[in-house]
BAVO-301440 format. One record per residue (C-alpha): residue in three letters; x, y, z. Coordinates in steps of 0.02 Angstrom, whole numbers. Example, Ala and Ser with C-alpha at 12.3 -4.5 7.8 and 13.67 -1.06 7.14 Angstrom:
2
> residuo/px/py/pz
> ALA/615/-225/390
> SER/684/-53/357
//
This chain:
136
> residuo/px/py/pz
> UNK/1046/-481/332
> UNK/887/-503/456
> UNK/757/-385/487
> UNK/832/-238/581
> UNK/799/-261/790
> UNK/706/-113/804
> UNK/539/-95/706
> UNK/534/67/674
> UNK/686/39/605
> UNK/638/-81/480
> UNK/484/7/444
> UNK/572/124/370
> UNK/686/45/276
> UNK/547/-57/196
> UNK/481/105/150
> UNK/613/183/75
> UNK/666/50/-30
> UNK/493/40/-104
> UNK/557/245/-169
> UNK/483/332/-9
> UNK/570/497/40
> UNK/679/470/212
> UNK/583/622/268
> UNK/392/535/238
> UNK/443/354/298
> UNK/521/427/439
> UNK/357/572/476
> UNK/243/391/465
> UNK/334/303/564
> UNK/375/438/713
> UNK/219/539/678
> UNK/335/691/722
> UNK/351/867/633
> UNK/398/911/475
> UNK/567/992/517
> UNK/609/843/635
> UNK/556/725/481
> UNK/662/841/362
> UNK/815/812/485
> UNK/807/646/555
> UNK/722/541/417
> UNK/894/574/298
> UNK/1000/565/443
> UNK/938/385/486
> UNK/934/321/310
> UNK/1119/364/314
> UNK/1145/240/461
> UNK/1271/110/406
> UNK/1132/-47/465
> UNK/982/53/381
> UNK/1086/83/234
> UNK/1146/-114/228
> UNK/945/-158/263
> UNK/865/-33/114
> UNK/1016/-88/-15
> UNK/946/-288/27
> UNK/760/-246/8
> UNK/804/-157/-146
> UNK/865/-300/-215
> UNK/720/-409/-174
> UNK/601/-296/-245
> UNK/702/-291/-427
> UNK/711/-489/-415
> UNK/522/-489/-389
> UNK/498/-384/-512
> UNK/611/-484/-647
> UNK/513/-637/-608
> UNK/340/-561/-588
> UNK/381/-435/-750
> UNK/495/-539/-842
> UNK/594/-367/-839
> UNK/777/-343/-845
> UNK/867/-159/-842
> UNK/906/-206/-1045
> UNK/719/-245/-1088
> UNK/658/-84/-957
> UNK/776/30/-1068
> UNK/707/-38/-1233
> UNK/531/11/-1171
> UNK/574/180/-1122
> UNK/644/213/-1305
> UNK/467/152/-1368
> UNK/387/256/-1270
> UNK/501/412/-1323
> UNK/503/363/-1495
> UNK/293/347/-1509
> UNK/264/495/-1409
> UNK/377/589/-1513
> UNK/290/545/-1657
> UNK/126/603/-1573
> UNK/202/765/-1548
> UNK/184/732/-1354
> UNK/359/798/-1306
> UNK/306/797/-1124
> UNK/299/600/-1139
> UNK/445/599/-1242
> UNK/561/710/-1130
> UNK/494/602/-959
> UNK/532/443/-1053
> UNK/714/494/-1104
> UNK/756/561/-937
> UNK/705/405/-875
> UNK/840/300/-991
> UNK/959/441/-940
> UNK/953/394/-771
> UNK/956/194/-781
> UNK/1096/222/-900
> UNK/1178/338/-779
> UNK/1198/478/-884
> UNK/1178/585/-734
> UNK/1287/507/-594
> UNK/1440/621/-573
> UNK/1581/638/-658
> UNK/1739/582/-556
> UNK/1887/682/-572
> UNK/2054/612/-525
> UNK/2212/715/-483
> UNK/2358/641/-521
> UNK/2518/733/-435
> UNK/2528/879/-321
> UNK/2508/1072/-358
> UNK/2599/1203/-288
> UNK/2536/1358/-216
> UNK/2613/1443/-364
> UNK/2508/1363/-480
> UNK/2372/1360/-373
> UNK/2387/1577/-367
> UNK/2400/1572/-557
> UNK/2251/1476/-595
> UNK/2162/1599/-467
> UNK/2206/1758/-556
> UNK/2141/1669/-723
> UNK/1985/1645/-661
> UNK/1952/1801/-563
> UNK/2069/1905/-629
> UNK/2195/1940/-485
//
């Protein structure tokens, strides 16, 4: 995909895929309010184009990074767990906890769980499972 047509735009898709809140890339590149920024900046990063254009740069900026780094995801993970596992050892549990919240996250420990429904339920069952929970 090319550079989006407007530069704003683009500006701010360049700056949110280098981890820049919607809200900031969009206050620097409007030089608006906060409460605009707070609105707008999250509204235009959900724009299917901007979306399309941050997912791209994202991906240039991990190739870079592999080649520059030599870094995959596996050999990022192992170097978290160092980290934990030394500052853990140094009775730095700050570190330690940072570090393992880190591995948590590129091992998506914390995406959400997706709950499938197979089948329909009937208002019957539906009123039951109502008066378990509240009582009724």
């Amino acid at each position: 995909m090319p550079a989006l047509k407007n530069p704003k735009h683009e500006k701010f898709a360049q700056a949110v895929a280098l981890n820049t809140p919607a809200a900031q890339a969009y206050r620097d590149g409007w030089k608006c309010s906060d409460a605009t920024a707070e609105t707008n900046g999250p509204r235009l990063a959900r724009d299917a184009q901007v979306t399309l254009r941050i997912a791209e740069l994202r991906e240039k900026v991990a190739e870079k990074a592999d080649k520059t780094f030599n870094l995959t995801k596996d050999k990022w993970l192992e170097r978290l767990h160092g980290i934990a596992t030394k500052a853990e050892d140094v009775a730095d549990f700050s570190a330690a906890t940072g570090a393992l919240r880190e591995i948590g996250k590129g091992a998506a420990f914390y995406a959400p769980e997706e709950v499938k429904h197979s089948g329909t339920v009937g208002l019957e069952v539906l009123q039951e499972a109502v008066a378990k929970v509240f009582g009724r």
